[in-house]
NUKOL-910910 format. One line per 2 residues: their letters; for each residue x, y, z of N, C-alpha, C, CB. Coordinates in steps of 0.001 Angstrom, whole numbers. Atoms other than C-alpha are relative to their C-alpha. Glycine has a CB too. Example, Ala and Ser with C-alpha at 12.3 -4.5 7.8 and 13.67 -1.06 7.14 Angstrom:
as = 890 -1190 0 12300 -4500 7800 900 1200 0 -992 27 1246 ~ -820 -1190 -60 13670 -1060 7140 -770 1090 730 414 462 -1415 $
This chain:
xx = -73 492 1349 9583 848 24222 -1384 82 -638 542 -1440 -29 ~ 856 278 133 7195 1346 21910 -795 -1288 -867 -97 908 -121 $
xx = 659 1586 375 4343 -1280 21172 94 -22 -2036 -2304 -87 793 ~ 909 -127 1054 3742 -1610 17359 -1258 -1186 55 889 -89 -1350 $
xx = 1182 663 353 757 -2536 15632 66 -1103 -1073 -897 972 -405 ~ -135 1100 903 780 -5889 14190 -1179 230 -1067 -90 -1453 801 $
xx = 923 -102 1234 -2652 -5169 12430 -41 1123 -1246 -1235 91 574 ~ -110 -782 1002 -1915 -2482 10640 1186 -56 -1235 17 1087 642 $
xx = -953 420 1222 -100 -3701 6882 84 1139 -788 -507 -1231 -921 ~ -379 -575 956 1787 -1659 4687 -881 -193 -1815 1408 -460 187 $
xx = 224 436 1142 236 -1352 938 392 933 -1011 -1217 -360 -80 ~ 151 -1101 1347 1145 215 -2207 -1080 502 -833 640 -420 -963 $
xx = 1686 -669 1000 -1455 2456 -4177 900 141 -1584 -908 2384 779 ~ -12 -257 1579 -1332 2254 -8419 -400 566 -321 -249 -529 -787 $
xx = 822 -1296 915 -2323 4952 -10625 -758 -1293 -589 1077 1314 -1394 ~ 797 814 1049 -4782 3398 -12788 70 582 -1422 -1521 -73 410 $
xx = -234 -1321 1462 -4098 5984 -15412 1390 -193 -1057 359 1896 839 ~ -1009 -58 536 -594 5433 -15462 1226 -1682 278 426 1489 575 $
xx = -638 1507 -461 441 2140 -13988 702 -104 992 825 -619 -850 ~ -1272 -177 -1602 3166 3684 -11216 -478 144 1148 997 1320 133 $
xx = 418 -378 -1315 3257 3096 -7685 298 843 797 70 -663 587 ~ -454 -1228 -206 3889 6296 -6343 16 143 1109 -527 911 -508 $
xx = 271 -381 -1278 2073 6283 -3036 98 -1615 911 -1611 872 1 ~ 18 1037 -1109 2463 3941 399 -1089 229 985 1323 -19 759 $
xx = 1303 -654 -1519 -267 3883 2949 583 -1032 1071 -2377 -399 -276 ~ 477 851 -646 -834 1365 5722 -1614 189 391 868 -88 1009 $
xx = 1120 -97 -299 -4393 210 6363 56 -1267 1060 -948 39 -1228 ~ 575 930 -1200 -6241 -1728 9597 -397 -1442 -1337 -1845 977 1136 $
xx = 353 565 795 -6551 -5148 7577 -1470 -829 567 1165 -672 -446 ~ 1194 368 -360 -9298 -6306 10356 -1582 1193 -459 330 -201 1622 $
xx = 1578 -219 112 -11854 -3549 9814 113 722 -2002 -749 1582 1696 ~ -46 -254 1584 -11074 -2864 5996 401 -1434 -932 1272 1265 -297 $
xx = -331 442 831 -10633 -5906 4237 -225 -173 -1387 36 -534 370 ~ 72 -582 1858 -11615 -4829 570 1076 882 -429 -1432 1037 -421 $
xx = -1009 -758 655 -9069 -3172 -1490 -645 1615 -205 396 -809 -1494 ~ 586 -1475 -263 -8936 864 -826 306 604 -1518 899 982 1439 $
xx = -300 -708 768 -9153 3288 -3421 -2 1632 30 -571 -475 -737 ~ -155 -1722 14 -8123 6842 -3278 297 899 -1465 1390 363 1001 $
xx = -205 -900 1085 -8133 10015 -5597 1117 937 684 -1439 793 -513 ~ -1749 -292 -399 -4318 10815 -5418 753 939 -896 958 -1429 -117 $
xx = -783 -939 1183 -2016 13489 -7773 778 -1092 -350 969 1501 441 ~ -809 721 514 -330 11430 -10482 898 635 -397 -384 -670 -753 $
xx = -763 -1226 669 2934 13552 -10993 686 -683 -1860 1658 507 1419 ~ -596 139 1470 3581 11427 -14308 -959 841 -1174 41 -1763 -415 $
xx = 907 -434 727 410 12583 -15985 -240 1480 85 -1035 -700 262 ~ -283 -1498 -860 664 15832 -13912 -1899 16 177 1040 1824 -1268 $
xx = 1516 -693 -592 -3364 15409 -12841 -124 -1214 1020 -1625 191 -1338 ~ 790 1034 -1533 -5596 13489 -9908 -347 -1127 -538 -1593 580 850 $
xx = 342 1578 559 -6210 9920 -10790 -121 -945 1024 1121 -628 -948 ~ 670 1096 -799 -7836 7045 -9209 1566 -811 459 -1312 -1093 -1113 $
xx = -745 1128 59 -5121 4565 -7108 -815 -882 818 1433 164 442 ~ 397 1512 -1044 -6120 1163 -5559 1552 -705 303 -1227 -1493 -1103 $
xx = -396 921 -529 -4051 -1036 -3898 -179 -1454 -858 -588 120 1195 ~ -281 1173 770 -1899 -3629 -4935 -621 -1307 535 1447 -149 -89 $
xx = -154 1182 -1285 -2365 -7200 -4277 1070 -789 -50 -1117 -1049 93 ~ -1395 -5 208 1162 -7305 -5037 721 -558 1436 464 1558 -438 $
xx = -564 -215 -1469 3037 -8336 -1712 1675 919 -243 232 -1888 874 ~ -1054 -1357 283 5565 -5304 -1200 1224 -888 1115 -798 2136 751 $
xx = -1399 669 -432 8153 -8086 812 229 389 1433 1328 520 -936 ~ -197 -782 -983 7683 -5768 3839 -622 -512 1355 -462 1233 -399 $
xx = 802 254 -673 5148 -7163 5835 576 -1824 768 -1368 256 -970 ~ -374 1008 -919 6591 -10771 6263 1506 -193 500 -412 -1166 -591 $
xx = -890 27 -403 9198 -11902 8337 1027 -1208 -505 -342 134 1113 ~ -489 1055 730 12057 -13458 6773 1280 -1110 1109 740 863 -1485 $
xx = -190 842 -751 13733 -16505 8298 1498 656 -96 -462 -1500 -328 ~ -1476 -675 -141 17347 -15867 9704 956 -1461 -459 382 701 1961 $
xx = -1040 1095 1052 20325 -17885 7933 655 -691 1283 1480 930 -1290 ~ -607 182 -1130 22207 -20121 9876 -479 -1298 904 -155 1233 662 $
């Protein structure tokens, strides 16, 4: 079975150009904790544009309690 990695969290990246979240990463949240920013293709604008990371929570990361 394999192990996963608890430290590594899912995040969404924003255009800054255009507002949409287009792209998903996961990053190590122990040796990166500042918000990443990459130069990404925005296909709304149709060019390269800055995204950062939300600090949105994308629902994914925690575990939700079972009913019952």
């Amino acid at each position: 079975m394999v192990k996963k990695n608890t430290k590594r969290k899912l995040v969404g990246l924003v255009s800054e150009s255009s507002g949409h979240r287009t792209y998903y990463t996961t990053k190590n949240t122990q040796n990166t904790s500042d918000k990443i920013s990459l130069k990404k293709y925005d296909p709304i604008i149709r060019a390269h544009a800055t995204y950062t990371e939300t600090k949105k929570s994308l629902g994914r990361n925690e575990i939700k309690p079972r009913k019952g």
